[in-house]
C-alpha positions in Angstrom: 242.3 176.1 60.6 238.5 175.3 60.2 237.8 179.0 59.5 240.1 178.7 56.8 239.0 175.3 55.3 235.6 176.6 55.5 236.2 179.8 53.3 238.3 177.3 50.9 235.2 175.0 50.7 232.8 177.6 49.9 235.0 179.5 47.9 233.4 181.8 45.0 235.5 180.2 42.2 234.6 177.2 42.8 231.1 177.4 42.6 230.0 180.1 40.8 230.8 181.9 37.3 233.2 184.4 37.3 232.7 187.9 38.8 230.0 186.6 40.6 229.9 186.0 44.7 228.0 184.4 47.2 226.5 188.0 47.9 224.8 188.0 44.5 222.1 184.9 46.1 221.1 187.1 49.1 217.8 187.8 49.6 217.2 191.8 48.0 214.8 193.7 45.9 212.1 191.7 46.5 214.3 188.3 45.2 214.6 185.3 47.5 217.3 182.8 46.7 217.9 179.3 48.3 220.3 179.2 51.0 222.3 176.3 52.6 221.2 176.1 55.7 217.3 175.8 54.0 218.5 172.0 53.7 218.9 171.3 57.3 214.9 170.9 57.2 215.4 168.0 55.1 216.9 166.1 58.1 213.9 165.9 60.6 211.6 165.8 57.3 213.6 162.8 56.7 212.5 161.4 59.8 208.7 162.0 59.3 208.8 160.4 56.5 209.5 157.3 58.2 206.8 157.9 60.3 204.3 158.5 58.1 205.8 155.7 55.9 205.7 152.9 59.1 201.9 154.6 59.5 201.1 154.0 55.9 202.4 150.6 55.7 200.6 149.4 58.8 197.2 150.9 58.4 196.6 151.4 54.7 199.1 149.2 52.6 198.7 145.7 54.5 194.8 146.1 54.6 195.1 146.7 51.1 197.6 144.0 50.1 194.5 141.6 52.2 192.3 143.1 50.0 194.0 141.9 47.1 194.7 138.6 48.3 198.3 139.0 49.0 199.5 137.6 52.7 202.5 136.7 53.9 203.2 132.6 53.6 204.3 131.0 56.5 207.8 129.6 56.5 209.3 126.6 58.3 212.5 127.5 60.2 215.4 125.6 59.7 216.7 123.4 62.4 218.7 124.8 64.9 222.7 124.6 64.4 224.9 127.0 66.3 227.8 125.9 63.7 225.9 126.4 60.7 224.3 129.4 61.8 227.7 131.5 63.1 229.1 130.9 59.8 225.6 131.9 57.9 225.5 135.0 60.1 229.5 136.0 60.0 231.1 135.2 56.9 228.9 133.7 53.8 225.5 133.1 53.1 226.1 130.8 49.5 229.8 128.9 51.0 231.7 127.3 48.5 232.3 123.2 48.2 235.1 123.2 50.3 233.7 125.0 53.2 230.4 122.9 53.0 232.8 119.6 53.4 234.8 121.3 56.5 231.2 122.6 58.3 229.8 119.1 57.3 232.8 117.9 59.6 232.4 120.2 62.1 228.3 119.9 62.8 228.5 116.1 62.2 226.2 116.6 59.5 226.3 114.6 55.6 227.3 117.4 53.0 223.8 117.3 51.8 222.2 118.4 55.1 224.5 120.8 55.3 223.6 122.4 51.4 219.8 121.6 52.0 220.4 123.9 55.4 221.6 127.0 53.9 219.7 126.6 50.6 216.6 127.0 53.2 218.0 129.7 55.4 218.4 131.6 52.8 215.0 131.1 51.8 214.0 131.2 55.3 215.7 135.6 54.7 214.1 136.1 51.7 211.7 139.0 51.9 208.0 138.0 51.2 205.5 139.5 49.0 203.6 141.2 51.7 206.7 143.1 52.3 207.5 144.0 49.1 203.7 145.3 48.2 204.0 147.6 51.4 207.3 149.1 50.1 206.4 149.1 46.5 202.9 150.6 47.7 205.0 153.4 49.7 206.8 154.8 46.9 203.9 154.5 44.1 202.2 157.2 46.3 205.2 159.6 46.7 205.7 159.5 43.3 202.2 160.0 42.3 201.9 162.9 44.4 205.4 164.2 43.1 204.7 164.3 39.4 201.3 165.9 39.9 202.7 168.5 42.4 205.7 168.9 39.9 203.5 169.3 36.5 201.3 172.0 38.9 204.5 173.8 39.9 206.0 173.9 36.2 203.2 174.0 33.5 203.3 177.5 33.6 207.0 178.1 33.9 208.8 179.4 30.6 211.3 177.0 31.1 208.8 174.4 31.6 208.6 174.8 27.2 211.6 176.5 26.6 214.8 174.8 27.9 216.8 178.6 27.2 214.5 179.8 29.7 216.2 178.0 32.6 219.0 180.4 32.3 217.5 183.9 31.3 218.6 186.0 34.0 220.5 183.4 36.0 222.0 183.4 38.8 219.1 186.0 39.9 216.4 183.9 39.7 214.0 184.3 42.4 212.7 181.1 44.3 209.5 179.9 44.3 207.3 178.3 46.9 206.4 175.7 44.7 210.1 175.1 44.2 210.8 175.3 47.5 208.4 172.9 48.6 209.2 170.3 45.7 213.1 170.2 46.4 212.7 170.3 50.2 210.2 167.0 49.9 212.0 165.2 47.3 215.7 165.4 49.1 213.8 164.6 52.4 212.1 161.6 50.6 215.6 160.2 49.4 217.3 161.4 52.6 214.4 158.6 54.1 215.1 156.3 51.9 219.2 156.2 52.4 218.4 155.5 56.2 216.1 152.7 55.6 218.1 151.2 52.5 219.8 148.6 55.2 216.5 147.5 55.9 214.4 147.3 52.6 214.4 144.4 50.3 218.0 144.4 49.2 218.3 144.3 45.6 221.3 142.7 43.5 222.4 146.5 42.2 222.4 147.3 46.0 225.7 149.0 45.4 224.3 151.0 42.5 221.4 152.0 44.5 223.6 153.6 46.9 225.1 155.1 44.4 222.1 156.3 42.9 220.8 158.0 46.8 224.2 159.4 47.1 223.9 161.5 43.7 220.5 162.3 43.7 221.7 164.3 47.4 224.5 165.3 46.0 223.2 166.5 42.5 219.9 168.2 44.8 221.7 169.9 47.4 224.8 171.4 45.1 222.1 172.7 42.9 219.8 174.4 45.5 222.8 176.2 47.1 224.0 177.5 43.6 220.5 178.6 42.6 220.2 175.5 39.5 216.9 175.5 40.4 214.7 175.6 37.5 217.3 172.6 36.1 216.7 170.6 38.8 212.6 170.8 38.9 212.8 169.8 35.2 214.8 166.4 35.9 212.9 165.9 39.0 209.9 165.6 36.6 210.8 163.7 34.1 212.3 161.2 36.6 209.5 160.6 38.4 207.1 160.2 35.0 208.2 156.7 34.8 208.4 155.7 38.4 204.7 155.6 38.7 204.3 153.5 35.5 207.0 150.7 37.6 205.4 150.8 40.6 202.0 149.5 39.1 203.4 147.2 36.8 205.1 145.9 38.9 201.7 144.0 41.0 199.8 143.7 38.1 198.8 140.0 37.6 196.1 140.2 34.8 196.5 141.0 30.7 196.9 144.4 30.7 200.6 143.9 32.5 201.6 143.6 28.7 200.7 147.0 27.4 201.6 148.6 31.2 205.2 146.8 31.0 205.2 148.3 27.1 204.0 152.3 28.5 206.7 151.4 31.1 209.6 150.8 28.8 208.6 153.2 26.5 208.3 156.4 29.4 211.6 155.3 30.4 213.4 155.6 27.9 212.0 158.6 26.2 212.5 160.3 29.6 215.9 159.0 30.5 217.7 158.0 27.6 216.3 160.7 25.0 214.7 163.6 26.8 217.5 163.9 29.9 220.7 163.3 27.6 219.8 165.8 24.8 217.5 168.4 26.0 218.5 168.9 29.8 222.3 167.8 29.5 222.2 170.0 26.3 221.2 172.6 28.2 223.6 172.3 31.4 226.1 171.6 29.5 226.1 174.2 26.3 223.9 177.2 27.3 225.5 178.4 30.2 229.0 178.4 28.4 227.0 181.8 26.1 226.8 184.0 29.4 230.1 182.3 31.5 233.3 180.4 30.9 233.4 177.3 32.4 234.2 176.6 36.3 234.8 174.1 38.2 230.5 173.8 39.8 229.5 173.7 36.0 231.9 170.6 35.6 231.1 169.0 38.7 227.6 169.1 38.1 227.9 167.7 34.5 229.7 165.1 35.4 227.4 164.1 38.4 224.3 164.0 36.0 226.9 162.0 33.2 227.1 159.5 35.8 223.2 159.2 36.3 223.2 159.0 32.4 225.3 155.8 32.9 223.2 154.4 36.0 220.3 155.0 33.3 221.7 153.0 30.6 222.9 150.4 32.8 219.1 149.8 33.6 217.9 150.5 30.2 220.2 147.5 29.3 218.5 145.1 32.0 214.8 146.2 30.6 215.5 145.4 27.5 216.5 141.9 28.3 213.5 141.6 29.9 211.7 142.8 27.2 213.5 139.7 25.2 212.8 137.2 27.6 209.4 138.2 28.2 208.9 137.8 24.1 210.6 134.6 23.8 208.2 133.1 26.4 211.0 132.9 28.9 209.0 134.4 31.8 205.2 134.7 31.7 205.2 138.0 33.5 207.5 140.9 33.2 207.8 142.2 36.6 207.9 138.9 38.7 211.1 137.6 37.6 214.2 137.7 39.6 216.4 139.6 36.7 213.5 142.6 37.2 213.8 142.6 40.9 217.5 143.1 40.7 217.0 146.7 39.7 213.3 147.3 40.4 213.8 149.7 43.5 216.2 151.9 42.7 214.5 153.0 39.7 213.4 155.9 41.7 213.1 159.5 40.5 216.3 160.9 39.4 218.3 162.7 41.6 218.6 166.3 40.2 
């Protein structure tokens, strides 16, 4: 039963163009082609990530945040109420009118006490800024390092110029170490972040951002074990090109958080809305039709990066509403209102 579920789950059709089998991607003649279980790695990867993330928060990002002058504010804790705080901690943290007046019976408390106490619990779980500069700190450095080590791994590439390129000779395209090394980091990176997402500063698009981790796993992993590999470096890059830009902004307090917020937008969407649609969808979606007909791997994979099109737009529409309050004098700095914290940390690279 498992034997045979296994064989339908990894069957050749599925996956790969026709009159082509899994014993095309094994290693001969000098080629060496990604394998499946290469992304087991990515598990205990995932894991020193943390580390080195809990080790980088500690020792380099709070001394820095000091540095800077940002410290974490001392809060007053709400009084205690067993009452209050089971239904805080079990069923809402904003109640409704009606359940304010039935707890307001219950603890013996006016209906004010009872509003002011949740209005400053909630408070009282609000991340701080300290906590936010550590995390924000975290990924500005990943991404750094990914879109320099991804611009060394590809200037030199053909495909890296010419988008017909990614598909000369596929599926027998040899593997790289530099490609090796760049998928294997970047799925261990969002494989770290998925485990800690329950723990960072939860956004409002906290269901989107899932969504976005779940792809970007997906969307990696289907396209290492089918050999997509040049296509996947290429929107690896040109995710992470504006994730750097955010990351800054997004602590700048002086002038220049203008023209950075400007870059910003601009990167973004030349990168995301213009670049990723019509050059690499292009190119997934109308080259490899010339060499095979279409199976069900070349569908599943268009549609997966169709839906990180949408995820794009979705936040192309919220920075452009910043942009509009932040030129109408609605907020005096881009990144430090709440509508821009809704969606700040899930604009993470792109998942391939």
């Amino acid at each position: 039963m498992i034997d045979t579920l296994y064989e339908w789950i990894w069957w050749d059709r599925f996956w790969l163009p026709v009159n082509l089998t899994w014993a095309d991607l094994e290693d001969r003649d000098g080629r060496v082609y990604a394998k499946a279980s290469d992304l087991y790695v990515t598990l205990p990867y995932a894991i020193g990530f943390l580390l080195v993330r809990y080790l980088f928060e500690r020792l380099i990002a709070t001394p820095l945040a000091a540095s800077v002058g940002i410290r974490e504010k001392a809060r007053l804790r709400v009084p205690d109420n067993p009452i209050l705080e089971l239904y805080y901690l079990s069923h809402s943290r904003n109640p409704g009118q009606a359940v304010i007046d039935g707890l307001s019976k219950k603890s013996g408390w006016c209906v004010r006490q009872v509003e002011r106490w949740f209005r400053k619990r909630r408070n009282q779980d609000r991340p701080g800024v300290l906590k936010k500069f550590r995390e924000a700190s975290w990924r500005f450095v990943f991404y750094l390092l990914a879109l320099i080590g991804g611009v060394v791994s590809l200037y030199d590439k053909e495909w890296f110029y010419d988008t017909w390129e990614v598909w000369n000779g596929f599926p027998k395209q040899t593997m790289l170490d530099s490609q090796y090394w760049y998928y294997i980091l970047e799925m261990s990176f969002y494989g770290s972040l998925l485990f800690r997402v329950t723990f960072d500063v939860k956004r409002k698009d906290f269901k989107e951002q899932i969504i976005h981790h779940l792809a970007t796993l997906t969307l990696l992993s289907f396209s290492w074990c089918v050999n997509y590999i040049r296509i996947g470096t290429l929107v690896m890059l040109i995710h992470d090109a504006s994730d750097v830009l955010l990351e800054v902004c997004y602590h700048v307090e002086c002038l220049c958080v203008v023209f950075l917020f400007v870059v910003f937008a601009i990167v973004f969407m030349v990168t995301r809305l213009v670049i990723f649609p019509f050059w690499l969808i292009h190119c997934t979606w109308v080259y490899p039709t010339l060499q095979y007909p279409p199976f069900f791997g070349y569908y599943f994979f268009n549609v997966m990066l169709v839906v990180l099109l949408f995820l794009h737009i979705f936040w192309a529409y919220l920075i452009l509403r910043m942009v509009k309050k932040f030129l109408f004098g609605k907020v005096s700095h881009p990144f430090g209102s709440g509508l821009f914290h809704s969606f700040f940390s899930t604009l993470h690279p792109f998942p391939l």
